[in-house]
VEXTORZA-989198 format. One record per residue: residue in three letters; x, y, z of N, C-alpha, C, CB in turn. Coordinates in nm, 3 decimals, decimal comma, padded with zeros to 5 digits. Atoms other than C-alpha are relative to their C-alpha. Glycine has a CB too. Layout:
<nodes>
ALA_X_Y_Z_X_Y_Z_X_Y_Z_X_Y_Z;
...
</nodes>
This chain:
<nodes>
UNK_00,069_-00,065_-00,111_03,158_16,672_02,034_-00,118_00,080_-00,056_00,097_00,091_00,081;
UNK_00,125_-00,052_00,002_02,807_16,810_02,021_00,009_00,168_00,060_-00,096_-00,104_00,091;
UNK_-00,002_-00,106_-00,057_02,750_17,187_02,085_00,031_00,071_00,125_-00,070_00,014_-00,016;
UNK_00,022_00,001_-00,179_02,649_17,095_02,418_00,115_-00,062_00,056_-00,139_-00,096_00,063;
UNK_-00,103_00,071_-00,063_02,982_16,946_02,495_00,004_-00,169_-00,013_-00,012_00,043_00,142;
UNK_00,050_00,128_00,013_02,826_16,593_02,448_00,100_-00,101_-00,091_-00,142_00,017_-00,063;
UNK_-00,038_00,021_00,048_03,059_16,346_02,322_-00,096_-00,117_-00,144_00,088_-00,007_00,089;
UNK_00,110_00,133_00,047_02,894_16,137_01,991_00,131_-00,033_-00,174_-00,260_00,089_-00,055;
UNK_-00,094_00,038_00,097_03,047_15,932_01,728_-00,059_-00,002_-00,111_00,062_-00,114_00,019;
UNK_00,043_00,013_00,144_02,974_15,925_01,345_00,092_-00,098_-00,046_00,004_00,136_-00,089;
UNK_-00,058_00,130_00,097_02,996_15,577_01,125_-00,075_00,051_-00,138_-00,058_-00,190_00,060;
UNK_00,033_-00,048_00,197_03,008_15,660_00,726_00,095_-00,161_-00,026_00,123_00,230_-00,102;
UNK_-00,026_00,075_00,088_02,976_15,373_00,532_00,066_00,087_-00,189_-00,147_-00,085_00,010;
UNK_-00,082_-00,083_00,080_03,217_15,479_00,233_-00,015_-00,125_-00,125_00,172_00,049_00,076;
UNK_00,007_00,058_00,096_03,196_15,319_-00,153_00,107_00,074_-00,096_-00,135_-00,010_-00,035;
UNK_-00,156_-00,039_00,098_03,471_15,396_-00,452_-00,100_-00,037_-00,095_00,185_-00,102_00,007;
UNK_00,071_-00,025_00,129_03,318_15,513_-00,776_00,070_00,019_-00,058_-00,085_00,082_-00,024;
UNK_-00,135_-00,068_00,061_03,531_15,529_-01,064_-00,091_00,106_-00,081_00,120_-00,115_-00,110;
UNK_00,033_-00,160_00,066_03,551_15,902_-01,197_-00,070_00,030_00,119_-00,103_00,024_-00,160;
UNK_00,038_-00,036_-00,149_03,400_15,939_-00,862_00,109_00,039_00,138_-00,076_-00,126_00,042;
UNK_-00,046_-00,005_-00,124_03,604_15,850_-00,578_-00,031_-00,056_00,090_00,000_00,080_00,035;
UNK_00,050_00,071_-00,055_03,524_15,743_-00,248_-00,126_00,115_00,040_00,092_-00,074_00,095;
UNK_00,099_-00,060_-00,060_03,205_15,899_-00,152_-00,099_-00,056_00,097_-00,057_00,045_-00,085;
UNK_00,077_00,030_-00,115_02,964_15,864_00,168_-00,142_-00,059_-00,052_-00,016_00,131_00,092;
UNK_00,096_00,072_00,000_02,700_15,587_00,149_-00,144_00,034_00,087_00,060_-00,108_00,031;
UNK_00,115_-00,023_-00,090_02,529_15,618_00,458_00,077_00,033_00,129_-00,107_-00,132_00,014;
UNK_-00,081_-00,049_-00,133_02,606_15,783_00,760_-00,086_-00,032_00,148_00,025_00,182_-00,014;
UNK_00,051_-00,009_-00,100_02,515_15,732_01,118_00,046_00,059_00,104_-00,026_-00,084_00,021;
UNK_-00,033_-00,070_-00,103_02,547_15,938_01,447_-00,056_-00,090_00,120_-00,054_00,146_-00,011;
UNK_00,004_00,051_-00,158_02,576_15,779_01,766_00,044_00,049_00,132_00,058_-00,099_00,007;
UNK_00,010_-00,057_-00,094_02,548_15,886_02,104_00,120_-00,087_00,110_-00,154_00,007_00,030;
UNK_-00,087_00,094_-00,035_02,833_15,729_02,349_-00,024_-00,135_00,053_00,063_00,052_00,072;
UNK_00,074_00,145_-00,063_02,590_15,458_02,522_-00,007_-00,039_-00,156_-00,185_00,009_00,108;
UNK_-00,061_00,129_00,111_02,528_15,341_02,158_00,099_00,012_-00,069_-00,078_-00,041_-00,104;
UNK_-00,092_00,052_00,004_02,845_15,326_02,089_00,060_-00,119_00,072_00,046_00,074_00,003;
UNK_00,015_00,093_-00,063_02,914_15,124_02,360_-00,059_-00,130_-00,004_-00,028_00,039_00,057;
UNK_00,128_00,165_00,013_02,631_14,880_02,287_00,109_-00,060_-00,107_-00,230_00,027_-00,100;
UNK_-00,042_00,096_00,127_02,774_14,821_01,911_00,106_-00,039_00,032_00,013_00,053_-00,139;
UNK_-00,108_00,040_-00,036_03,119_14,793_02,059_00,016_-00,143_00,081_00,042_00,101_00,064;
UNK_00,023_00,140_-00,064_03,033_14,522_02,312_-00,050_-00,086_-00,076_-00,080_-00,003_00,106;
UNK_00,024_00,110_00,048_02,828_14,330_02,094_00,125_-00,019_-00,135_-00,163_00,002_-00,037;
UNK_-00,061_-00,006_00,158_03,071_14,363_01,787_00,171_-00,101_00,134_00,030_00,264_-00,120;
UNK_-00,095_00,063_-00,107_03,340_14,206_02,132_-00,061_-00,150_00,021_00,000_00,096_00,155;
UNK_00,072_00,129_-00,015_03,100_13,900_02,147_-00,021_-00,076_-00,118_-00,125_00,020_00,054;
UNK_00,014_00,081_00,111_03,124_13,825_01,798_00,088_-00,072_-00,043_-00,029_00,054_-00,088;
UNK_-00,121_00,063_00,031_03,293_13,528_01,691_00,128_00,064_-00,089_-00,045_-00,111_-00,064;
UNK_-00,160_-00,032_00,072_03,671_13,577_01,569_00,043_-00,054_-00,081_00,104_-00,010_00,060;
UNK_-00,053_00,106_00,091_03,746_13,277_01,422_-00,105_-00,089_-00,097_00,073_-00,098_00,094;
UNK_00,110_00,074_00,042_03,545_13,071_01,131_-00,035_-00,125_00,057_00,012_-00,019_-00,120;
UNK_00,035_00,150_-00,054_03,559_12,749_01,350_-00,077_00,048_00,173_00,188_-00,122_00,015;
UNK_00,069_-00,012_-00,052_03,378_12,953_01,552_-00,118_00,066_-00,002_00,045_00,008_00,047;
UNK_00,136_-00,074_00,000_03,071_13,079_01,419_-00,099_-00,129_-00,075_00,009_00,173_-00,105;
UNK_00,128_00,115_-00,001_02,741_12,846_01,393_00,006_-00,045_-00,167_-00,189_00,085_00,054;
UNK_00,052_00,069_00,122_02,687_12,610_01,097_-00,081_00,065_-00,097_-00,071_-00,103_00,035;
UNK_00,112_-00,045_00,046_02,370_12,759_01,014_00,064_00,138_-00,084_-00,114_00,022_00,126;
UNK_-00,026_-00,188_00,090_02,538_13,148_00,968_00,101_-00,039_-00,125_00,118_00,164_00,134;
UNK_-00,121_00,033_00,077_02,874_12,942_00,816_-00,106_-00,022_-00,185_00,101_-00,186_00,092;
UNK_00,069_00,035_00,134_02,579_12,829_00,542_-00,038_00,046_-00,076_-00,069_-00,043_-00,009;
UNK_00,070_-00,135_00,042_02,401_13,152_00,493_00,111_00,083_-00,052_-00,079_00,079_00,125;
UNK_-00,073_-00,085_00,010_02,717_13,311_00,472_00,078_-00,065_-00,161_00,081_00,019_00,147;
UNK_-00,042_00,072_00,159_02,845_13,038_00,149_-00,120_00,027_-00,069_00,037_-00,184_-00,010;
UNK_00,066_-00,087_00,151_02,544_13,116_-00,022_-00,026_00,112_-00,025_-00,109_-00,025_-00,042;
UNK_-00,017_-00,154_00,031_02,576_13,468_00,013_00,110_00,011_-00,144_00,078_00,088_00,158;
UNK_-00,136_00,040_00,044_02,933_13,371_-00,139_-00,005_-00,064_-00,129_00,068_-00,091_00,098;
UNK_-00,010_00,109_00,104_02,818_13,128_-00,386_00,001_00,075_-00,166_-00,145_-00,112_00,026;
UNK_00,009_-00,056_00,174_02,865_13,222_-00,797_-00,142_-00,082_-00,056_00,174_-00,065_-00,119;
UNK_00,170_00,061_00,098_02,482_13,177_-00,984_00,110_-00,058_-00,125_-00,168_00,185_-00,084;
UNK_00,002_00,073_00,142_02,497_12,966_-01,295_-00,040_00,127_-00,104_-00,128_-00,142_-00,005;
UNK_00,024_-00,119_00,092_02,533_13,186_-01,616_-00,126_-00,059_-00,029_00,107_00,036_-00,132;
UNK_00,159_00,006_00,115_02,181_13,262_-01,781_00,061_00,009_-00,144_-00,133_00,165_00,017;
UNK_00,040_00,001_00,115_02,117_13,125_-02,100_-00,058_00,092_-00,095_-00,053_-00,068_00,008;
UNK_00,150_-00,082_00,021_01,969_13,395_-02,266_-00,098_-00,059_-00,131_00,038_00,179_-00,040;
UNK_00,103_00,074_00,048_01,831_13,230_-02,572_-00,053_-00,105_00,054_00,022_-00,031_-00,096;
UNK_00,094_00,096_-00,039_01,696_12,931_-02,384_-00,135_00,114_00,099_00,100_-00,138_00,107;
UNK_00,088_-00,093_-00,069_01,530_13,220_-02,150_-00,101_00,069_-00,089_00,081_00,102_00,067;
UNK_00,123_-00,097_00,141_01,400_13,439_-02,507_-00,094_-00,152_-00,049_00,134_00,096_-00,217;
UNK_00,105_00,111_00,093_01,265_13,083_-02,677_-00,134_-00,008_00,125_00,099_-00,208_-00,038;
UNK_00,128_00,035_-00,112_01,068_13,019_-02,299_-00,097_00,124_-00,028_00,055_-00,003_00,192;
UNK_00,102_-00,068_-00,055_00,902_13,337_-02,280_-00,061_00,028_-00,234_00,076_00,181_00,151;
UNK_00,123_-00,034_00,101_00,823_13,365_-02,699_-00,049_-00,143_-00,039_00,048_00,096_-00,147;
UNK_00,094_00,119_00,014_00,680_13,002_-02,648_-00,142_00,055_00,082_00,075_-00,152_00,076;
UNK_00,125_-00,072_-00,014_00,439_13,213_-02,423_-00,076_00,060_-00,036_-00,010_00,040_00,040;
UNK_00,067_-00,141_00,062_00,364_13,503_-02,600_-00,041_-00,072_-00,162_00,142_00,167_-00,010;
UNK_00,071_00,015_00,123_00,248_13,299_-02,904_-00,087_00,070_-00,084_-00,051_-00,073_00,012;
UNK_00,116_-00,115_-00,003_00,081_13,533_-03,076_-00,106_-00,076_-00,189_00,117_00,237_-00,019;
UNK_00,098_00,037_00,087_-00,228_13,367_-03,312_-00,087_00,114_-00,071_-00,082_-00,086_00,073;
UNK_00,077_-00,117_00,127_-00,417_13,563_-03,618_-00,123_-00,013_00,045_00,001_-00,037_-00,186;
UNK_00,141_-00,015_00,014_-00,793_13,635_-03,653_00,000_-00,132_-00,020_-00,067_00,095_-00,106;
UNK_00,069_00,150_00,041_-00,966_13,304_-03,736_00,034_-00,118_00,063_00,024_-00,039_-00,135;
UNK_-00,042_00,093_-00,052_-00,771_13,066_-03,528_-00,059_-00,016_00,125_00,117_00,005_-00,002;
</nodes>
C-alpha cells in the first residue's frame, strides 16, 4: 500500500551470488491496472510446448543451444597471421 492508501505491487528479480546470497537484480513497482495487464497477458500465454509457435519453439532452441568450443590456438595463429609484423627494408 502506498501512503495514499493506493494499493501497488513490487516484482524483484532476485540472483544467488556465492559469498553473496540472493540479492535484488532489478526491481519494479506496479500500480494495480498494471498488474492486471501483466497478469492477463501472462493468462494468454501458451502452457504447453505443443503449444507455442514454431518460430518462438526455434528462437527459444537456439537460445538453448551449446556453441562449439573455441580453439584458441587456431584463433592466436589467425590473428598473428594478421599482425605480421615486417622490418625496415622489406
Amino acid at each position: 500500500m502506498t501512503p495514499g492508501g493506493k494499493p501497488r505491487v513490487r516484482l524483484t528479480q532476485l540472483a544467488w551470488g556465492v559469498g553473496v546470497g540472493w540479492y535484488a537484480q532489478q526491481t519494479l513497482e506496479l500500480d494495480l491496472s498494471e498488474a492486471q495487464q501483466i497478469a492477463a497477458l501472462l493468462d494468454r500465454a501458451p502452457k504447453r510446448a505443443d503449444e507455442i509457435p514454431e518460430v518462438v519453439q526455434a528462437v527459444a532452441d537456439l537460445a538453448t543451444a551449446v556453441p562449439e568450443p573455441i580453439d584458441l590456438a587456431t584463433v592466436r595463429a589467425r590473428r598473428s597471421a594478421r599482425r605480421r609484423r615486417t622490418s625496415p627494408g622489406e
